[in-house]
C-alpha positions as CSV (number, residue, x, y, z in Angstrom):
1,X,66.0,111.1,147.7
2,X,67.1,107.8,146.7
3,X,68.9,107.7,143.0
4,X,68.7,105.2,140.3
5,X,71.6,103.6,139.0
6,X,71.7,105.3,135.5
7,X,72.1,102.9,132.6
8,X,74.9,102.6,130.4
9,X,74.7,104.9,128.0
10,X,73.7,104.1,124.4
11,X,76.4,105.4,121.5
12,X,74.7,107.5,118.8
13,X,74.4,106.5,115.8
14,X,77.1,109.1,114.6
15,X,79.4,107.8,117.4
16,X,79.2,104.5,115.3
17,X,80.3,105.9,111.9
18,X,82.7,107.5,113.9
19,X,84.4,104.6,115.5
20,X,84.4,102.7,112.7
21,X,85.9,105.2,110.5
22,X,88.5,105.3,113.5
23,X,89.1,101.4,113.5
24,X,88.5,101.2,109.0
25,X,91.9,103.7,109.9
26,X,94.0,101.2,111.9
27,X,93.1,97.9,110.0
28,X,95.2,96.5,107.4
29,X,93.6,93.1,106.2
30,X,91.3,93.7,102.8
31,X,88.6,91.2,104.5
32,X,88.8,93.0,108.1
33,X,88.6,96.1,106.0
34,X,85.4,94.8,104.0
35,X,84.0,92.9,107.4
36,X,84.8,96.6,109.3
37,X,82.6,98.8,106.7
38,X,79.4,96.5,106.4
39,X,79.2,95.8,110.4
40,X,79.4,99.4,110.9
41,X,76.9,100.8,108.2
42,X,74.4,97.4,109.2
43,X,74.6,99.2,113.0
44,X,74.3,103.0,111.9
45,X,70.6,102.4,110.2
46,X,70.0,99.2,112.4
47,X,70.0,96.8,109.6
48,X,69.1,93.2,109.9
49,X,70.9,92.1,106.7
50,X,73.7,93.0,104.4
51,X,75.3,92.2,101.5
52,X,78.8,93.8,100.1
53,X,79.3,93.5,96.0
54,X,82.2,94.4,93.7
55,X,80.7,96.2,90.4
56,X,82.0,95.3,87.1
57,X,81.1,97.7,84.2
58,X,82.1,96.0,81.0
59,X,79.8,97.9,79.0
60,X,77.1,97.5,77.9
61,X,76.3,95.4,80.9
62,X,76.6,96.1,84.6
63,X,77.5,93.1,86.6
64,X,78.0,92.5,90.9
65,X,80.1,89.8,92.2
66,X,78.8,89.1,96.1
67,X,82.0,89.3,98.3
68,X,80.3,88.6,101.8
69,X,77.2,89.0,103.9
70,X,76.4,90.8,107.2
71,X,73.8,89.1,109.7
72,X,72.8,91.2,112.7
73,X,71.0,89.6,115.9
74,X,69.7,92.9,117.3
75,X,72.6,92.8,119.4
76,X,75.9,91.6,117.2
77,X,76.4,91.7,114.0
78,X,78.3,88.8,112.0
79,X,79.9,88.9,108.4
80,X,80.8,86.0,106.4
81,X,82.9,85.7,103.5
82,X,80.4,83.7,101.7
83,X,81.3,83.9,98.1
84,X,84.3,83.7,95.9
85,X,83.7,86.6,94.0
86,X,84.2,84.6,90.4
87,X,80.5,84.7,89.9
88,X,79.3,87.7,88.2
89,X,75.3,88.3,88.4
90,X,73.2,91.2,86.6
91,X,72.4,94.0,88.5
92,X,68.7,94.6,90.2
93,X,66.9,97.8,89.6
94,X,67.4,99.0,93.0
95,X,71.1,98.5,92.4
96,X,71.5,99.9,89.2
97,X,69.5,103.0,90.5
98,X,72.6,103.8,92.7
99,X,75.1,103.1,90.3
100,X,74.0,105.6,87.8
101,X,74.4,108.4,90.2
102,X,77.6,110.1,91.9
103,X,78.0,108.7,95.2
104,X,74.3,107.7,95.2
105,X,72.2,105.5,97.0
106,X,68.6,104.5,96.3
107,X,65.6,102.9,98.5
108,X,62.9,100.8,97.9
109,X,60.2,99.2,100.3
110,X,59.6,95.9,100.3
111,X,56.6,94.6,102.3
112,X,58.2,95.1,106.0
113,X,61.3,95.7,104.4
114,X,63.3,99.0,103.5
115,X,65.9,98.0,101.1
116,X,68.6,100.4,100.8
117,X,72.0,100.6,98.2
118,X,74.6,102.6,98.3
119,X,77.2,102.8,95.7
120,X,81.3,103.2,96.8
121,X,82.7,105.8,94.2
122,X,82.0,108.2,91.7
123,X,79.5,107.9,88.8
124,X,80.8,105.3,86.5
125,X,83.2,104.1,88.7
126,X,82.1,102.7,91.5
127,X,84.0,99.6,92.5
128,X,81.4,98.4,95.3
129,X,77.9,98.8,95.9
130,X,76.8,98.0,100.2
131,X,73.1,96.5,100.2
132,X,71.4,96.9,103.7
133,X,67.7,95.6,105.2
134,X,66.1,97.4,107.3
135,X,62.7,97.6,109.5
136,X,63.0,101.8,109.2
137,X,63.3,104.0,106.4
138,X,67.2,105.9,107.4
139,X,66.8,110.0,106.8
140,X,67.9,112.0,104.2
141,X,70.6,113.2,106.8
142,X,71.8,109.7,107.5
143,X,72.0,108.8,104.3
144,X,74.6,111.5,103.2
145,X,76.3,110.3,106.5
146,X,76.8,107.0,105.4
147,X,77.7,107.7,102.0
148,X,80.9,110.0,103.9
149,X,81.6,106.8,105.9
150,X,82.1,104.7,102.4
151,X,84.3,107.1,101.2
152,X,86.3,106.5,104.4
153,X,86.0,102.9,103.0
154,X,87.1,103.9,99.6
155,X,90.4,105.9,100.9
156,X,91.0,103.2,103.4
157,X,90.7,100.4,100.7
158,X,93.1,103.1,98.2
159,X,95.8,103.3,100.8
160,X,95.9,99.2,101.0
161,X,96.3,98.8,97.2
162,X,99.2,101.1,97.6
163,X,100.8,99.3,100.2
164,X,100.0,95.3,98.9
165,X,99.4,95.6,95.6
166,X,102.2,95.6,92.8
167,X,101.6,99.2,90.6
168,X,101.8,97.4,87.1
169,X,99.7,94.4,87.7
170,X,98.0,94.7,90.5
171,X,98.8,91.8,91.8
172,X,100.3,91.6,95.3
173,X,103.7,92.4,95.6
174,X,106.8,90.7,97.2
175,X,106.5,92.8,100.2
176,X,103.2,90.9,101.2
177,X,104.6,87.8,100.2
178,X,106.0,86.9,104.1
179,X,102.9,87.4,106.1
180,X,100.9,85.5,103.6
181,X,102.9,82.7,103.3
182,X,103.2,82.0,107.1
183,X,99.3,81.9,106.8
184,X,99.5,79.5,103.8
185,X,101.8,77.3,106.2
186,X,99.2,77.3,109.1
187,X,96.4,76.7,107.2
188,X,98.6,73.6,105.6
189,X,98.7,72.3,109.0
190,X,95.5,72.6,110.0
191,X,94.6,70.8,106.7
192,X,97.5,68.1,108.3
193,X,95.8,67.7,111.7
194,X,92.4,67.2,110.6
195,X,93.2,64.5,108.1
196,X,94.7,62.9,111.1
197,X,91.6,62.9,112.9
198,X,89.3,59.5,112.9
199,X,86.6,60.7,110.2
200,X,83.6,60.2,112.5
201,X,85.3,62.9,115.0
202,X,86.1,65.6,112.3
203,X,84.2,69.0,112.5
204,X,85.6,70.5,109.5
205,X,84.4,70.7,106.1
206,X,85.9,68.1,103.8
207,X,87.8,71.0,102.0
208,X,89.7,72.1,104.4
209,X,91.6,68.8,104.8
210,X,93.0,69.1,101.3
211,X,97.0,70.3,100.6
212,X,97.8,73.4,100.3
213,X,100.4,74.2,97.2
214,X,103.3,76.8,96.3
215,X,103.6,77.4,92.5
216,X,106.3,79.6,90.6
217,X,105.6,80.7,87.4
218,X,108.1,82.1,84.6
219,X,107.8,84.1,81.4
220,X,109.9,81.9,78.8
221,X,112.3,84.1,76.9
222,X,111.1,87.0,78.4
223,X,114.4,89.2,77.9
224,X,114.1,88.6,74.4
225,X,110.1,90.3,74.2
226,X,111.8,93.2,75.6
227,X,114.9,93.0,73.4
228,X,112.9,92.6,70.2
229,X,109.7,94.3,70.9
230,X,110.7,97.1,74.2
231,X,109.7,97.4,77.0
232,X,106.4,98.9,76.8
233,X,105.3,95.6,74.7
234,X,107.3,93.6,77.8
235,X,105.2,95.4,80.5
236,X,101.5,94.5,77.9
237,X,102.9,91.3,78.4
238,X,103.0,91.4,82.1
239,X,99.6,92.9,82.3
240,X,98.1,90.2,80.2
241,X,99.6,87.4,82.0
242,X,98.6,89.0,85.5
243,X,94.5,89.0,83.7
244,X,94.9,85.3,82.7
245,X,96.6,84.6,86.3
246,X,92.9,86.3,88.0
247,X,90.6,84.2,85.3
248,X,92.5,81.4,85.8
249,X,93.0,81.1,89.5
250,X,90.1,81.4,92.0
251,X,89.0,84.6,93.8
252,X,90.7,83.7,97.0
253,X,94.2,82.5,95.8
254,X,96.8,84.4,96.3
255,X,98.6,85.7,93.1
256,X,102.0,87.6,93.4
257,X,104.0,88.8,91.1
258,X,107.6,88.1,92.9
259,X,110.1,90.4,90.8
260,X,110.2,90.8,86.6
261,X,108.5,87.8,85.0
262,X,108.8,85.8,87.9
263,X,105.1,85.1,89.5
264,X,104.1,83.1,92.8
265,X,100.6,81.1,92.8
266,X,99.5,79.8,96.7
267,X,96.7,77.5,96.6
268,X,95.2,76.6,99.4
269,X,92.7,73.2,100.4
270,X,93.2,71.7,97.1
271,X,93.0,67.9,96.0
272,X,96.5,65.8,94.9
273,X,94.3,64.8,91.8
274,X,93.5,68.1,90.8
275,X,96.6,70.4,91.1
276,X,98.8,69.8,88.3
277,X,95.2,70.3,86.3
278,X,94.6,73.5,87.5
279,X,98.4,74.7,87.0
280,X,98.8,73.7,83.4
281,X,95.1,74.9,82.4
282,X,96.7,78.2,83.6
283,X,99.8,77.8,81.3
284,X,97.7,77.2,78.1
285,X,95.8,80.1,78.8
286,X,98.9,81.6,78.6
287,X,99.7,79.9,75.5
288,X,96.5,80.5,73.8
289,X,96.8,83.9,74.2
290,X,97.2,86.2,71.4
291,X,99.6,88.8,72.8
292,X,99.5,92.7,71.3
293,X,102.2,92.5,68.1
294,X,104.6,90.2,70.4
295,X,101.9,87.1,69.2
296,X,102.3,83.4,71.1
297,X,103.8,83.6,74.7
298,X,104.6,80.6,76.7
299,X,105.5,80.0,80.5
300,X,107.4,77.7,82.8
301,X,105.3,76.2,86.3
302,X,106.8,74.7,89.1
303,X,104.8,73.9,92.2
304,X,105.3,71.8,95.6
305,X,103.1,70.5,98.5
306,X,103.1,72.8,101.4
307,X,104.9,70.8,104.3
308,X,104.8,72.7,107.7
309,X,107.4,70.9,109.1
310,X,109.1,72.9,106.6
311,X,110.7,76.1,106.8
312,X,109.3,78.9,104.5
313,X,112.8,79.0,102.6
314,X,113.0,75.2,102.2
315,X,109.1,74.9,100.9
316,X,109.9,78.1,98.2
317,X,113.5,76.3,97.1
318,X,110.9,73.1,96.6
319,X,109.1,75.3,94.0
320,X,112.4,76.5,92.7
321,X,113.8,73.2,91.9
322,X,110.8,72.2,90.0
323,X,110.7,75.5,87.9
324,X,114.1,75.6,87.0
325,X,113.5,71.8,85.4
326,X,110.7,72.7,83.9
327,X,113.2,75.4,82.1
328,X,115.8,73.5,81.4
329,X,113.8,70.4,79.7
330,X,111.9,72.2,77.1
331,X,110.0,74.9,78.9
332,X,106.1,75.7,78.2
333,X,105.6,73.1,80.7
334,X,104.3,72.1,84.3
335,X,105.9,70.3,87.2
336,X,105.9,69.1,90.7
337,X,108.7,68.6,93.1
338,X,107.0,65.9,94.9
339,X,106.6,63.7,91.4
340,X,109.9,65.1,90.2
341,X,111.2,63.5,93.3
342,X,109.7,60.1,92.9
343,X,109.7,59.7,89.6
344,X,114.0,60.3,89.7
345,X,113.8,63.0,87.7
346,X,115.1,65.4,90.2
347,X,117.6,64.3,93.3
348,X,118.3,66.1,96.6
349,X,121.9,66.2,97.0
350,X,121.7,67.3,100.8
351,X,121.8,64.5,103.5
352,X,119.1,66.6,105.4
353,X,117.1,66.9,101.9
354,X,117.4,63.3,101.3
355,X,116.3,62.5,104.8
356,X,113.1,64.7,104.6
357,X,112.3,63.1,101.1
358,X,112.9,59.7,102.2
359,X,110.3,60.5,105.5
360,X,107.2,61.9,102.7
361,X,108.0,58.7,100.7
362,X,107.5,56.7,103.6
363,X,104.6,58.8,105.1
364,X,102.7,58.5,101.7
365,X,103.5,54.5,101.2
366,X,103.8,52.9,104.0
């Protein structure tokens, strides 16, 4: 009797919670982490399209802000980061159904189309809600499955706030600040090389050719706050300037807060022009701010160009140097190395500093 080769085998759909809760365990990137826990779900119900949200209950209204999509072919599945997050959009019934129950999820069919929601966290607090399409309506039984995957999800995304994020602000902390700046610097020269391509042979978007910037930013007079008012009114301080930092700033920047009142800004893929605008419409935030019983509170902004000729050190003393004028010519003000620079406001007393000056002069003039 002649055997047929058998086929591969085809992994359950339990096998694929499984081995993504298994790979959600190992990763340590918030956007492999999101990408990780939609590709997954789309596979366990065999979806065809999904989209991830972050909730926002600022009561009385119930808000979503998209955070990426998941496309599946019938044989990969794709997710995109296709939103900034910034844009907050009114809940759909199908959504809101979810989010009013504990770890819930709802369904709804839609012509050829089962639309299913399922909310990430307990009633009231959910932080995320996953959207999925699919051609067949998913079992009670798989449904509870998935809902235990997201709370994989949930811990996963937990343990990476306790590790990244700063406990007071939530803002990343200084321990993240290495890795992220050595992609800041790649994505600088990427930026670089394309700008250098003839414009009729570029392939990337116009955006991505723009600078990428460092900023430091400094609580003015901070020591006294906590002096005259303690600490706890210091640390409402900090907590309010972290807020204006995330309404100010867009969704992907990346917003540190480096030690005390010291906080880094890295921007990446934005215009010459428009820099020194979007750093000093931060610091009047600040300014206009009505702070708890401490009242007006005013900060300090220096910011440089991302070179990557440059070592990480050199680019961060670049920042330093324009912060620490801002602070000693009046404070409650913005300023850039590179103008500083060219405008003799600021000199470079190393040969080496002069030298690498002297070249972006030429570079920019010549």
């Amino acid at each position: 009797m002649r055997l047929t080769p058998a086929s591969a085998p085809v992994a359950s759909p339990l096998v694929v919670l499984l081995s993504g809760a298994e790979t959600l365990s190992r990763t340590r990137d918030l956007r492999a982490i999101f990408r990780i826990t939609a590709e997954t779900a789309m596979r366990f119900v065999d979806g065809s399209y999904g989209l991830l949200f972050a909730v926002r209950f600022t009561p009385p209204d119930l808000t979503v802000g998209l955070l990426g999509c998941c496309v599946s072919d019938g044989t990969d599945t794709y997710w995109d980061d296709v939103c900034d997050g910034q844009s907050w959009l009114p809940v759909d019934p199908l959504l809101a159904d979810c989010l009013h129950t504990d770890f819930g999820h709802a369904i709804m069919h839609e012509g050829d189309t089962w639309r299913l929601a399922f909310a990430v966290g307990a009633l009231g607090q959910a932080r995320w809600v996953l959207e999925i399409h699919s051609p067949t309506k998913p079992r009670t039984a798989d449904c509870q499955a998935l809902t235990l995957f997201l709370r994989c999800f949930e811990n996963q995304h937990q343990a990476w706030e306790y590790a990244n994020l700063d406990t007071l602000t939530r803002l990343l902390n200084r321990k993240t600040f290495d890795d992220d700046f050595e992609r800041l610097i790649a994505a600088a020269e990427l930026a670089e090389q394309a700008r250098q391509e003839p414009a009729e042979r570029r392939t990337l978007s116009p955006n991505i050719t723009q600078p990428c910037w460092l900023g430091v930013v400094d609580i003015d007079h901070f020591k006294k706050i906590n002096d005259n008012y303690g600490h706890l009114f210091g640390d409402e301080v900090l907590l309010r300037v972290a807020d204006l930092m995330r309404q100010s700033f867009r969704n992907h920047d990346k917003l540190f807060r480096f030690g005390g009142e010291e906080f880094v800004v890295m921007l990446r893929n934005v215009g010459e022009d428009n820099v020194q605008t979007i750093f000093d419409r931060f610091r009047v935030a600040v300014e206009d701010h009505d702070f708890p019983r401490v009242g007006q509170v005013r900060c300090s902004v220096g910011y440089s160009r991302i070179d990557p000729r440059l070592s990480p050190a050199e680019l961060l003393g670049r920042a330093d140097e324009a912060l620490y004028y801002s602070k000693e010519h009046g404070r409650n003000q913005v300023n850039g190395f590179d103008e500083l620079i060219m405008s003799g406001k600021l000199r470079i007393n190393t040969p080496a500093g002069q030298a690498q000056i002297q070249s972006d002069i030429d570079e920019i003039f010549l």
